[in-house]
N, C-alpha and C positions, 0 to 999 in steps of 0.2 A: 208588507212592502216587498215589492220586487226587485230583486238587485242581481245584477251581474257577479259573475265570482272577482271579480279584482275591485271592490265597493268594500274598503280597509275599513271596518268597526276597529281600528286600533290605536296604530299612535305614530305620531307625523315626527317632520324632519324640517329644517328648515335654513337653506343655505343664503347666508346675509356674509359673505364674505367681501363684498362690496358695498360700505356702510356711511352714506353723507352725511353732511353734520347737522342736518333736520334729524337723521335715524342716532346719531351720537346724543339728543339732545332725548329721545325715545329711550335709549338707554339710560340716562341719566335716570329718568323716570321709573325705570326697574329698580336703578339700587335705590333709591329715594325709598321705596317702598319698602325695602328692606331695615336701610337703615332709620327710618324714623319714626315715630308713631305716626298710626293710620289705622287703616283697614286690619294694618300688618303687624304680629309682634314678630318675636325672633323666638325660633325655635328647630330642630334636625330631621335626622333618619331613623324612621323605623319603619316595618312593613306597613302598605298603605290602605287606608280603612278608608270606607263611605260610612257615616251614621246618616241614618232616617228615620224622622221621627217616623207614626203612626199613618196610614193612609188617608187621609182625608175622604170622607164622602161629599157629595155634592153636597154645598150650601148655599146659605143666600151672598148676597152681596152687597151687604150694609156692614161687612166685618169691616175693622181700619188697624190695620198695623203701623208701631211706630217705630221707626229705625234712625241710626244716626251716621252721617259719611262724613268725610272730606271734603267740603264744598270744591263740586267740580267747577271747570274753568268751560268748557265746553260738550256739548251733547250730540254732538252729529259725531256717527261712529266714526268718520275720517279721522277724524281728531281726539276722538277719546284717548288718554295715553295713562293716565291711572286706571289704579284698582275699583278708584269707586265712581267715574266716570265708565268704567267700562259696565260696568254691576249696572248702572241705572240705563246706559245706553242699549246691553241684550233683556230688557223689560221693554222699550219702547221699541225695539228694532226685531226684523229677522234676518236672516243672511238664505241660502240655500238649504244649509244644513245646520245642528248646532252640536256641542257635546253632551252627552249623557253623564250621569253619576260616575258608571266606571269607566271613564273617559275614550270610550265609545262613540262611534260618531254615529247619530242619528239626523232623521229628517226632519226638516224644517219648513221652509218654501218648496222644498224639492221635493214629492212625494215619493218619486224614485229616481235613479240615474243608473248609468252605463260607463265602464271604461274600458277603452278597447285593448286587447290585446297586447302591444306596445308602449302601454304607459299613458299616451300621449294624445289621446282626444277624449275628454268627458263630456257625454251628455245628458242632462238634467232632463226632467221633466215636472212644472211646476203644478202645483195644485192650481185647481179652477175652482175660483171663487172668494181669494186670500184676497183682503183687502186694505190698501192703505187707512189710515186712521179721518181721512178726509173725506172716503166714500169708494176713492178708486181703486177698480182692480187691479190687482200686481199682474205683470204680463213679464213675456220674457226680456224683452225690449229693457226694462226698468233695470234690467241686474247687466247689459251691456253697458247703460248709462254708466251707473252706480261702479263696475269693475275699470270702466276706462276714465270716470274721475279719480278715481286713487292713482291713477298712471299720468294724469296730466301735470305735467311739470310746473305748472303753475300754480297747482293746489299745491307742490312742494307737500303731502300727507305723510306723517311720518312713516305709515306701514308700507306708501307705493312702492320700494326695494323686495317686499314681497312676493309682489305677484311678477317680479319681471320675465319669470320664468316663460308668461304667455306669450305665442307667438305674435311678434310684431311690435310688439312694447316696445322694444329701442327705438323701431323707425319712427312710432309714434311719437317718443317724446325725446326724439332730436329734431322734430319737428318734419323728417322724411315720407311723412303717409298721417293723413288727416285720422284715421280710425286706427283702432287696436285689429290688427287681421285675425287675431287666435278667437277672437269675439263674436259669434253670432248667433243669430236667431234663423232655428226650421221654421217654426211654426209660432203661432202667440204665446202658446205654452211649451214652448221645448227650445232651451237653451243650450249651447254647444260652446267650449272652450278645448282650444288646441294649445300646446305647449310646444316650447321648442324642441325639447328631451323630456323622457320621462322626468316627471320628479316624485318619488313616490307620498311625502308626505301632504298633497297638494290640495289633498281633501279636511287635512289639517287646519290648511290654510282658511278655506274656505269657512271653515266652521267658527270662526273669529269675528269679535265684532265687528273689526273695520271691511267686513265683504258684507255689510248689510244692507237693506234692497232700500233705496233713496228715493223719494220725487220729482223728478225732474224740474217739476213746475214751484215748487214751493222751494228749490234750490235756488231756481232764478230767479225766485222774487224780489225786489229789492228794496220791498216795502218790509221785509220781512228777515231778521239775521236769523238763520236755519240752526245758526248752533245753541241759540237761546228757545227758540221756540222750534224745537223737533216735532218731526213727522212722520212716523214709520208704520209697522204694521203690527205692531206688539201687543202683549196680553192687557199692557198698562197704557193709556194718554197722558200725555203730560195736560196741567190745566191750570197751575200754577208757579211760578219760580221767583221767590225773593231770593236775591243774592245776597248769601251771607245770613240768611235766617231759615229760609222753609223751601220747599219743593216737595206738591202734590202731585198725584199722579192715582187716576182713577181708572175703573176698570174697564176695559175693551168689551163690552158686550156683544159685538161681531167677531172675535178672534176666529182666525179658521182651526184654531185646535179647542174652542169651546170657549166659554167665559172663564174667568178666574175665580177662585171660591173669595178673595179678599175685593172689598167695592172700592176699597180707598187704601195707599199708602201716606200716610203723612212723613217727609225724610226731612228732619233736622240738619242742616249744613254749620259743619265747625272749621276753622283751620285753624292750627289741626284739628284730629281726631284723637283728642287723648283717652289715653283708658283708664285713667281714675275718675273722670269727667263722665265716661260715659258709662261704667258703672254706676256711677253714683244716680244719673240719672234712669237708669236701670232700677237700682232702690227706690227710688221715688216714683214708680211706675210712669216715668217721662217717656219711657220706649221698651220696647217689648225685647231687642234682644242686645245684648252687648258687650264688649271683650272684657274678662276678668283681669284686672292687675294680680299678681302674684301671692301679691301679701294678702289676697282675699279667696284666694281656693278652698281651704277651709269654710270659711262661711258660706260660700257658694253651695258645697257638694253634703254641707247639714240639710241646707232648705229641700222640703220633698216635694213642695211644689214650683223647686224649678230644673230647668235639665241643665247639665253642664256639658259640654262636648268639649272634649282633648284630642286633636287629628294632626296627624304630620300633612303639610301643604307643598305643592312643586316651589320653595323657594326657600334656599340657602345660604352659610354665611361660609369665607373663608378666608385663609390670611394667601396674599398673591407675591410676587417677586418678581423686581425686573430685573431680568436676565443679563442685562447689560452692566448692572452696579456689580462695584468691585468684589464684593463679597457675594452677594446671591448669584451671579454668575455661577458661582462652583458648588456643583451636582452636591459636593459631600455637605457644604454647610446649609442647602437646603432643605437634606434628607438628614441631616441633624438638626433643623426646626421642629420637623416633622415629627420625630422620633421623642423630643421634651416636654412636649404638649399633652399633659392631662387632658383629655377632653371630658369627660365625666367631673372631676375633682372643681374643674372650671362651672359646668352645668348647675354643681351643688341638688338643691330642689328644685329648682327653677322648672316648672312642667312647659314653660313656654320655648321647652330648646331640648333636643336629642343628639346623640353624638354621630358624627357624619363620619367616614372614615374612606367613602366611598364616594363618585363623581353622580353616578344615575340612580335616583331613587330606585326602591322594587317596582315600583309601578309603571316602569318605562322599560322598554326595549331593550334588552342588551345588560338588564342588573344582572346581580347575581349574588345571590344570599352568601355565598359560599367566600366569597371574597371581602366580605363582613368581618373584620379582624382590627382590633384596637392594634395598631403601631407604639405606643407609647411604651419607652426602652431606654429610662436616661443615660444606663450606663453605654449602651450602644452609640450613642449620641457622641456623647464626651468621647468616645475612638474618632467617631468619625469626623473630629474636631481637631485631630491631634496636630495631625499632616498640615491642616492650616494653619496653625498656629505657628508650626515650624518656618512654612512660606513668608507667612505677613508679618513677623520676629515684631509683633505686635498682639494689643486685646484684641480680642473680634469685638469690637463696635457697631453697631447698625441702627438704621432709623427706619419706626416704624410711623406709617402717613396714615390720618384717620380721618373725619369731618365732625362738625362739633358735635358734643357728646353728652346722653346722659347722665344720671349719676349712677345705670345699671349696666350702661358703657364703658365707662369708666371701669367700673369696677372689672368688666371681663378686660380690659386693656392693661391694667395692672396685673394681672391674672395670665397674662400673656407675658409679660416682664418680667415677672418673677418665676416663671416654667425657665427662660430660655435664661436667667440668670444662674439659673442651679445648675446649669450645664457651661455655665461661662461663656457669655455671651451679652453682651451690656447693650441696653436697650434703649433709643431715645425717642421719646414721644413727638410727635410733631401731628397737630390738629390742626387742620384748616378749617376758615372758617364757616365753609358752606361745602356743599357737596359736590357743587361746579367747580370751587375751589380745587378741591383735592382730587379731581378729575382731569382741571388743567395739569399739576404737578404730575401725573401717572404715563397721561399721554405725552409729555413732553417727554417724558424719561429723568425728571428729578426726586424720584423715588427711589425706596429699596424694598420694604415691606410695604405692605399697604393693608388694610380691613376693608374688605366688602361685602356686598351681597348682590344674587342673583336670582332673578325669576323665568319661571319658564313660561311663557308665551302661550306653550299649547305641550299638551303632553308628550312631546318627543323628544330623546336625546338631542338631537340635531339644533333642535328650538335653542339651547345653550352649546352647544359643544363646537358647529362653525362658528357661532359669533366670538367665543373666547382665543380659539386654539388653530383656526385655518392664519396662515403665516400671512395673506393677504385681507385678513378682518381688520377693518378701523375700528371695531367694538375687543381688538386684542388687547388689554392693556401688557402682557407680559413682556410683550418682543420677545415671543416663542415662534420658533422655525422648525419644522420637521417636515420634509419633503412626504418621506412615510404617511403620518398624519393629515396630510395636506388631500394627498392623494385618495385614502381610506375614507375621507369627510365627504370627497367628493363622488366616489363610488358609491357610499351608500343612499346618495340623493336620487343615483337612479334605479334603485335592486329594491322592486316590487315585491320581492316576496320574503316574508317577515322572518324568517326564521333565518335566512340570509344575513338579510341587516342588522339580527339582532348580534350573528357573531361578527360581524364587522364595529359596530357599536361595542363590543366589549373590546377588540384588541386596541381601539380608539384608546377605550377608557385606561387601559395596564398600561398602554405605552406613555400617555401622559403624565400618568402614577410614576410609572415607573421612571419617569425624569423630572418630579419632585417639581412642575411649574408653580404648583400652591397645595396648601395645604386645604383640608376639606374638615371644616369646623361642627359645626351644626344644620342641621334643618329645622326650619322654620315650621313650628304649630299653631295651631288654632286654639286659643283657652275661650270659649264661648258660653255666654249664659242664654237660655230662652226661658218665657213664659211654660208653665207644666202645660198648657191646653194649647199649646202650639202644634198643628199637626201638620206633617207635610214637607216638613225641612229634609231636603238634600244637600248634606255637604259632602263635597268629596276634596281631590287633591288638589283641586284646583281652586279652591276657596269660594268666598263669599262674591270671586269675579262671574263664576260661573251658576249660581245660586238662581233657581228657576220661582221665581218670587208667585208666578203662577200659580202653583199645587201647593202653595200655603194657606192654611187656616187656621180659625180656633175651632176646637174642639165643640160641637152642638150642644149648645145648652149652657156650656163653662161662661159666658157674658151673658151680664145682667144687662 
């Protein structure tokens, strides 16, 4: 593949400092993944691995895997907003480009591209001969459609705040200029996107599902609802969908990157996705791979005919502050949160959770191992408690806000009560009963602590770091203001060159730290069981969203 030197194999940026309540509601969807069973357990930081299994050779395509999701709501990448809508939407879809294992950006639709000098015109160049699942050729024309429907205001798509960056998007959708201007077509196969300013992480962007290349005509059918019966150009077709029982999906024998080695997916649909449920069904050889509950690691890593993966994933948990309540306002009784928290002693054994101490995984732009240091300090703590105590000629009392809760929620929530009790600090629980709930209470500002989680979008600092911490984010829940910060988040959207942003991206991450907005709990791992003759699995950090269901197989010979 041929590429220009400014064609970033790295890691993106992503400024949503302007966040409507369609993108609020996208949000929600991240920490939802977080906090509840699904795709997703809860687990931290440590350096970031890819496992893979064994390389598959060519096979036939009578293999059938069987898996089990979160029954999605909808399949058209517009709208995909979970983990396991998105997971099944880049099987049946492609975009330009997608990510790689080491979260690397590779080509997709684009066989190669161009970006020029300034940041601010990318040109694609598509493969000849990639075809939709219906017969027709992808042309360039297809991905102007597909990028100015996510911009129409009247799809209202959660990810269109993304691409605003493209030139002409405002006047588009104020309704001032019928077309996206930054949008065009050279030629049938060579697509052109102009921006208004550089933004560097923008190839990031593109490599997401929601930039995936659509049908114009199977969109406007209206014989036909596009989010139940999708149409893309993917390794897999959809061929059947019970809702609420099964979703089949068989294999593309025209892909333009080859056939797939599996002939059929059969995907059981739950909701949720629980992981006793889906082990067990795992036991019962019901599916071929599935997340281990805790209490069964042991038995999983006896068996030697099956593989267990343990991988830290970009999504983490931490306790937040709003700035404005009486007590978390002040700098010292935050960094006396900070400073009481066993974050190990809390973990126990638990392999589905690492200790976080830090904002940016190693595997993103701007970490840095060196800054990898446990704060936990109780006597420090209790100093830095003293001064208020003397102010507030009261207990320090505070309320922490959560949404409803397991029983191994629970258990870390109490665990969190009793760290910050030892330090003197009385703690009152307040569970809302949904997650919308206690989303309402945050933005409102009738909070003080709170428990969340967050995921990254796409491997770049920026993907979390404008939506939490730019003073103008609606995804801010802290009511954090730092003009500095502000500025810094916006500089690095345009500074091309990585080694740049990456120490921009670090003085981001001290300065934040260093004014105690939340505390940084755990990272989120992967505890996974597969079949032993499974070959072909790529997991990387980005989880089972990004899992290229393509280059999976059984092992030749291992099925009877």
């Amino acid at each position: 593949m041929a590429r220009m030197e400014k064609c970033y194999p790295v890691i993106p940026f992503q400024s949503q400092t302007e966040r409507g309540s369609v993108t609020r509601c996208r949000f929600a969807g991240r920490l939802l993944l977080v906090l509840c069973a699904g795709w997703i357990l809860a687990g931290c930081l440590e350096p970031p691995l890819q496992r893979t299994s064994p390389s598959p050779s060519p096979g036939g395509t009578d293999q059938v895997l069987r898996i089990a999701v979160q029954s999605p709501a909808s399949l058209d990448p517009a709208f995909s907003q979970s983990v396991s809508e998105s997971e099944l939407v880049l099987q049946l879809f492609d975009g330009l480009l997608r990510f790689s294992q080491d979260l690397s950006i590779a080509p997709a639709l684009a066989e190669n591209w161009q970006v020029s000098p300034d940041g601010k015109t990318y040109t694609f160049h598509l493969r000849q001969g990639a075809r939709f699942h219906n017969g027709r050729e992808v042309i360039a024309e297809d991905f102007v459609y597909s990028l100015t429907r996510l911009l129409d205001p009247r799809l209202n798509a959660p990810d269109g705040e993304q691409y605003s960056m493209i030139q002409g998007a405002g006047d588009f959708q104020t309704g001032r200029s019928s077309r996206v201007e930054g949008l065009t077509t050279l030629d049938r196969y060579t697509l052109q996107i102009r921006l208004e300013k550089a933004y560097a992480p923008f190839l990031r962007i593109l490599a997401q599902q929601s930039a995936s290349v659509v049908p114009r005509e199977a969109i406007e059918d209206r014989n036909v609802h596009f989010a139940r019966h999708p149409l893309g150009t993917g390794a897999f077709r959809m061929t059947e969908w019970r809702p609420g029982d099964v979703i089949i999906l068989e294999a593309n024998p025209a892909y333009f990157d080859g056939p797939p080695h599996l002939g059929e997916i059969i995907i059981k649909t739950v909701s949720p996705l629980n992981a006793e449920e889906n082990y067990s069904d795992f036991v019962r050889s019901k599916v071929d791979v599935a997340f281990v509950p805790s209490n069964r690691l042991s038995e999983v890593q006896a068996r030697k005919d099956w593989i267990f993966w343990n991988l830290p994933v970009l999504r983490f948990m931490y306790l937040g502050f709003n700035l404005n309540a009486p007590l978390p306002k002040e700098r010292a009784f935050r960094k006396a949160v900070g400073l009481a928290i066993n974050r190990q002693e809390l973990i126990g054994s638990d392999a589905d959770y690492s200790a976080l101490y830090n904002l940016l995984p190693l595997s993103l732009l701007g970490s840095s191992p060196s800054r990898l240091s446990d704060p936990f300090d109780p006597s420090a703590a209790g100093e830095a408690l003293k001064s208020l105590r003397d102010r507030y000629r009261a207990k320090l009392k505070v309320g922490l806000w959560h949404a409803t809760v397991s029983k191994e929620r629970e258990s870390l929530l109490l665990g969190l009560t009793r760290s910050l009790k030892s330090v003197g600090i009385d703690v009152e629980l307040r569970i809302e009963p949904s997650l919308n709930a206690l989303l309402a209470e945050i933005y409102s500002g009738r909070t003080q602590m709170f428990l969340l989680g967050e995921v990254f979008d796409f491997p770049e600092p920026g993907a979390v770091l404008n939506r939490l911490f730019h003073s103008r984010s609606k995804g801010n829940p802290f009511a954090y203001r730092n003009k500095r910060v502000d500025q810094v988040l916006e500089e690095a959207q345009t500074v091309l060159d990585e080694g740049q942003r990456a120490v921009l991206y670090g003085q981001i991450e001290r300065q934040i730290l260093n004014d105690c907005v939340l505390v940084p709990l755990f990272q989120v791992k992967y505890s996974v069981v597969t079949r032993g003759n499974l070959e072909g699995i790529e997991l990387g950090p980005l989880g089972f969203q990004y899992l290229p269901f393509r280059k999976i197989r059984f092992r030749p010979g291992s099925i009877k």
